[in-house]
N, C-alpha and C positions, 0 to 999 in steps of 0.2 A: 504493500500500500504506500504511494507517496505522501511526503511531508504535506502537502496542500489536503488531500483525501483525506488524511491523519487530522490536521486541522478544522478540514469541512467536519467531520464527524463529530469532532467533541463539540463545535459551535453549534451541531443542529442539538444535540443533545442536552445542552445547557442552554439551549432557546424553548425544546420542549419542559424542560423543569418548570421554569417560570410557567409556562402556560398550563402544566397539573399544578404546584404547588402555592402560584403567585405569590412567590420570592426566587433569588438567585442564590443557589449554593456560593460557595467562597470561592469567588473566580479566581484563576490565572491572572494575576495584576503581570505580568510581563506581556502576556499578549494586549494589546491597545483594542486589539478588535471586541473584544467582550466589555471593555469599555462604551465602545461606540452603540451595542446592541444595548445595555442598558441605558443610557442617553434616548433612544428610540420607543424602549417600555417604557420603564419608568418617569420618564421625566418631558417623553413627546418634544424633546429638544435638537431637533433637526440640522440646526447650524452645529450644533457642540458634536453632532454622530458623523458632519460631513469633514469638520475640522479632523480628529480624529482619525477618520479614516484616509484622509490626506496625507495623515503622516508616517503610516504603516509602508512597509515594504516592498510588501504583496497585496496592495488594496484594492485589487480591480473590482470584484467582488462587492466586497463592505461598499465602495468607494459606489456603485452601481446603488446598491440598496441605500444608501444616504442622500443619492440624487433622488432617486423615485420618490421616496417621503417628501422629498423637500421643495418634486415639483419643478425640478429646472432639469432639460432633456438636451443641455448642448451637447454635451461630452458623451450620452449610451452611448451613438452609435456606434462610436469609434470602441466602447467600454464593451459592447457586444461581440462585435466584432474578436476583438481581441481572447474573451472570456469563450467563445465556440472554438476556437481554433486550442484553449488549454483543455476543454472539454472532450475530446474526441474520444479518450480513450478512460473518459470518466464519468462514469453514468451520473453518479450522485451528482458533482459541478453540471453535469450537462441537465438533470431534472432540475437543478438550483437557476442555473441560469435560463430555462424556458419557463419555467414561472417569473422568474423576473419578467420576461418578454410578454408574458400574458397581460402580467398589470402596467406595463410599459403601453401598451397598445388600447387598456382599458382608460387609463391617466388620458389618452391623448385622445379618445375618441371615437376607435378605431374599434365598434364594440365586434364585428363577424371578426379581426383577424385574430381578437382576443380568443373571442369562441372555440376557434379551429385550433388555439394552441391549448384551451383547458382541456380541449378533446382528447386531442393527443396523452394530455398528461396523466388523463384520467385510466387513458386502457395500459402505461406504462406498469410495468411490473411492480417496480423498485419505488416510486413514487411513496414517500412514509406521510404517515398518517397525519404530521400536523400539515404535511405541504398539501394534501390533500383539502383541507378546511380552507385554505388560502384560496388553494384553485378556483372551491364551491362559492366561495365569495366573491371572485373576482366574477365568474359567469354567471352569476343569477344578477347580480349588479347591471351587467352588458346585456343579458335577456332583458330586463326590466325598461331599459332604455330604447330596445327596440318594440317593445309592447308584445311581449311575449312570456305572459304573466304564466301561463301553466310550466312553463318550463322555468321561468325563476323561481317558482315557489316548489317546484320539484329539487330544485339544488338545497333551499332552504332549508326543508326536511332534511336533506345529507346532512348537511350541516349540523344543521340541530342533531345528529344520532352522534356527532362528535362531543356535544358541550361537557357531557359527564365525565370522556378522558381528561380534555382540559377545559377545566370550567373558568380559568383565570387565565389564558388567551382572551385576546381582543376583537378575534374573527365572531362568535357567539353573540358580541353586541349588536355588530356589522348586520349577522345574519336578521337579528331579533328588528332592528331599526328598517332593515328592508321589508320584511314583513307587514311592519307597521302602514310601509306604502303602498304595499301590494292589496293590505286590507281595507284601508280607502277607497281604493279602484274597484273591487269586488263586491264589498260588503256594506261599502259607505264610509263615510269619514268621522260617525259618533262612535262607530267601533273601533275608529281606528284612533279614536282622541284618547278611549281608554286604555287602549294596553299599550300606547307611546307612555299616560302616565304612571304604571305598573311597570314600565322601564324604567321610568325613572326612579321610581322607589328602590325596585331592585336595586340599581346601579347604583345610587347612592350610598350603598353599605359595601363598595368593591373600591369606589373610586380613591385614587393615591393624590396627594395634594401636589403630589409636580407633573402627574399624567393628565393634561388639559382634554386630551382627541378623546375621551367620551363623550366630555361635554359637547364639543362640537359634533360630535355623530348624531348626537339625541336634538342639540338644537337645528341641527340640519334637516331632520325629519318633522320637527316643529314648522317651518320654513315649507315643507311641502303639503304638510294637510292644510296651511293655511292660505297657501298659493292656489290651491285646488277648490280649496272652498271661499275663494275671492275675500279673505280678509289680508289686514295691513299684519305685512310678517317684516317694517323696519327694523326695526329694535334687533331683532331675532337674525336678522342679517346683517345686522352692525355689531353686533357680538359678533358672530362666525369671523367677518373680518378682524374683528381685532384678535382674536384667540387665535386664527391660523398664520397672522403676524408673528405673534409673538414666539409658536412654536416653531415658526422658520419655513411653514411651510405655501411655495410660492403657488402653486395652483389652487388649492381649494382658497385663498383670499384673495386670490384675481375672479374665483366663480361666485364667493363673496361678493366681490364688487359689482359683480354682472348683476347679481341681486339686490343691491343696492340701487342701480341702476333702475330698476321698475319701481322705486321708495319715494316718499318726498322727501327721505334722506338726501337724495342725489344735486348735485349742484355742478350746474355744466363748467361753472368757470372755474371748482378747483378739482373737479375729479377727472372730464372728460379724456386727458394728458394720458390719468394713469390706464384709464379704461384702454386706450387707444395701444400703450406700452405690454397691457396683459394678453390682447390680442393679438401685439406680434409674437408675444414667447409663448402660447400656450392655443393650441389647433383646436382644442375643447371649447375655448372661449371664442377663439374667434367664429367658428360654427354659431353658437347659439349668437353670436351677434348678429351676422347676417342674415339667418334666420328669423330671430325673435324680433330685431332691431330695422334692417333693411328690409324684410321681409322679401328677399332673394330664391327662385325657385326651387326648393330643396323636400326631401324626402323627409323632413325633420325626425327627430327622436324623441322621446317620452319628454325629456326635461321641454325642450324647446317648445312640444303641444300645449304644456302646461302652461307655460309664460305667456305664450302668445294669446291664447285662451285667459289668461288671467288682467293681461292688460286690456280687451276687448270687452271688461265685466269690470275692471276696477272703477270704483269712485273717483271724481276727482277731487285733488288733493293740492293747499297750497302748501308749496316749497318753502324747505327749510334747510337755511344755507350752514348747517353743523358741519365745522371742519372734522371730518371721520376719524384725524390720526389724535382731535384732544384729550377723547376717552379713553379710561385706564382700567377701570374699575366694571366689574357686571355682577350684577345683584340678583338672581333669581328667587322671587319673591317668596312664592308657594312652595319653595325647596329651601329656604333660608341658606341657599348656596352663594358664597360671594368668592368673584375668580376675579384677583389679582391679574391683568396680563403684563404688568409691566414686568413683574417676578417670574410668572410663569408658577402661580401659585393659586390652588382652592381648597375653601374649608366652609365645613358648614357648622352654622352658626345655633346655638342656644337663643331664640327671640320670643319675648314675649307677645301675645297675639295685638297689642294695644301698639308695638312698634311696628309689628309689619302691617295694623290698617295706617301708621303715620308716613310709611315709606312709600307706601301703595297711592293716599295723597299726594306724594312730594314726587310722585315716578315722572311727571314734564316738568319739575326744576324747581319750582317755584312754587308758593300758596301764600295768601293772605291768612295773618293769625284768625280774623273771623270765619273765613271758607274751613278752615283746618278743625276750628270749635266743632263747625256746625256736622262736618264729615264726622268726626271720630268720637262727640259727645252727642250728638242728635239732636243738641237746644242750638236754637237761633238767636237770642238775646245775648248775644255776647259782650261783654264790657273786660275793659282794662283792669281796672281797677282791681275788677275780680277773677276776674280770669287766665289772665296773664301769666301767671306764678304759675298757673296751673297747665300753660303749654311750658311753658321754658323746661320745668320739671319730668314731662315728660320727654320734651326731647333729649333732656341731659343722659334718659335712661335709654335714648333709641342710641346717642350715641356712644352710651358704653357697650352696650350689646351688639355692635357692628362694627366700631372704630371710623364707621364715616365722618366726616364730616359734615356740618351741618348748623347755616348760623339760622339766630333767633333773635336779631335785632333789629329796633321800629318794627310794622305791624306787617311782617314778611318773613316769610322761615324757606329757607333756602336750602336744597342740596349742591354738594360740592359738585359742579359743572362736569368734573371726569367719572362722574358713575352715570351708569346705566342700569336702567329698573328694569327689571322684564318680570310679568306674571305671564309664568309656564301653564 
């Protein structure tokens, strides 16, 4: 067995650990590359796993898997290239590197040439069981887009008969959150309201405070039952962007900003630039531009039917010139989940029900001490003199039970301009 083979082995092996036991044994600290894989679980920090893998020896590899996450496709080809020709006589690197290819071609778009290669992978012998869960995810994803719901929900199932090997893998959510959309489309979207929040209960007892990409899974599929059922999904699309910022990763917050784009988020004079910059690096984005946006004769896919459908039903709305990159902070309300993204940090919070109706008040920035009386106390008479003492006091308690900030001076109670309120 070569040194590389030798190496693939123990790294698939210490990648399936994590996903039975959701921890890592005592890694190898000489090898950098188990560094960079835990950077990727743990912690969804994409820059710190591409750094890393930059600096290794042998990195083509890692060096591959840190671009895919991170959503910049300058370098596969040549990365492909190179990595089939070490393959030839290496089943394992050659099943590692076509699954790579599979979600390289699902990232870009490209949902049949994804299909033909899960296919492949699927009747492969040698193919192990977690790379298997990978596959089922990448093609029920790609079925889905082309509206071929019995066959993604056939994958689904696979999927799902894996969760109980590894139930702390991150593939199980993927599958659980597709579901979600598939059961909209089928079954309706009140069905589908409830068991997106049965994922979120669940997952909130799994989530790690440096792994951001559930949150983002789960508000992704927020984003689509509400796109579907023509409600305002801003909010919900201005988190994704700032959480796929912050994790490094450059596609899913350029398909963020596409979503944005359909917001009265969006503001021509400071976004259009970036929109224009995501569509020349990323084939997925520019697709649904020309599509959703040009409205150019195309065959479109699921995402694309959706947007365009949803702008042809949406209300209109006046614009709201919020520079996207001032937010730092996202508060989801009904999960008393608050995600740092400047850190790259979530925890969820101990709150009292009397602070989260006052955060729920304050979710567009601002309140009048008498609107906020009348919201949270039910009396309309509201006076200074006496009542007063009796907001400031409460707020003094929202803000120890969050750490936001939050001023309560003259007859206006103010959230700090960098949080974001979302009720889930």
């Amino acid at each position: 067995m070569s040194l590389l083979n030798k190496n693939e082995s123990l790294y698939n092996a210490f990648e399936s650990e994590f996903a039975k036991n959701g921890k890592f044994k005592k890694i190898p600290r000489q090898d950098p590359r188990f560094r960079s894989l835990r950077f990727r679980y743990e912690r969804s920090d994409a820059k710190q796993s591409e750094a890393i893998a930059r600096s290794l020896p042998e990195n083509d590899l890692e060096l591959l898997k840190a671009l895919l996450v991170r959503g910049t496709f300058d370098e596969c080809a040549t990365l492909f290239l190179k990595l089939q020709n070490q393959s030839i006589e290496d089943s394992q690197l050659n099943i590692e590197v076509l699954t790579q290819e599979a979600r390289f071609e699902y990232l870009r778009g490209e949902w049949e040439k994804s299909i033909q290669i899960c296919n492949i992978l699927e009747k492969h012998t040698d193919t192990p069981a977690l790379t298997k869960t990978v596959i089922y995810q990448i093609r029920s994803n790609a079925y889905f887009e082309l509206g071929m719901y019995s066959e993604s929900f056939s994958d689904i199932k696979k999927l799902e008969s894996f969760e109980s090997l590894f139930p702390h893998g991150q593939v199980p959510l993927y599958a659980h959150a597709n579901r979600v959309r598939l059961e909209a489309r089928l079954y309706g979207v009140e069905k589908a309201k409830l068991s997106l929040m049965k994922l979120w209960e669940n997952s909130l007892l799994k989530f790690q405070s440096k792994n951001l990409d559930p949150v983002l899974t789960l508000l992704r599929s927020q984003i689509d039952l509400k796109r579907i059922s023509s409600s305002d999904f801003s909010k919900e699309a201005l988190a994704c962007y700032m959480i796929s910022k912050s994790m490094g990763d450059e596609l899913y917050s350029s398909l963020a900003l596409f979503d944005l784009r359909l917001t009265h988020f969006w503001n021509s004079r400071l976004h259009d630039s970036e929109l224009m910059d995501a569509c020349n690096a990323h084939p997925r984005v520019k697709k649904l531009f020309d599509d959703v946006i040009l409205s150019k004769d195309r065959a479109g896919f699921q995402s694309a039917r959706d947007m365009k459908n949803y702008l042809s039903q949406r209300q209109d709305f006046s614009l709201n010139s919020a520079d996207l990159h001032s937010y730092s902070k996202i508060f989801l309300l009904n999960l008393s989940l608050i995600v740092d993204t400047s850190i790259g940090h979530q925890e969820k919070l101990e709150i009292q029900p009397r602070s989260l109706s006052i955060l729920k008040a304050l979710s567009d920035g601002c309140i009048s001490k008498a609107e906020l009386f009348t919201k949270i106390w039910g009396l309309k008479n509201y006076s200074i003199e006496k009542h007063d003492s009796v907001i400031r006091t409460a707020i003094s308690r929202v803000r120890e039970q969050t750490g936001l900030l939050i001023e309560c001076e003259g007859q206006e109670v103010k959230l700090d301009p960098s949080v974001l309120i979302i009720y889930t």
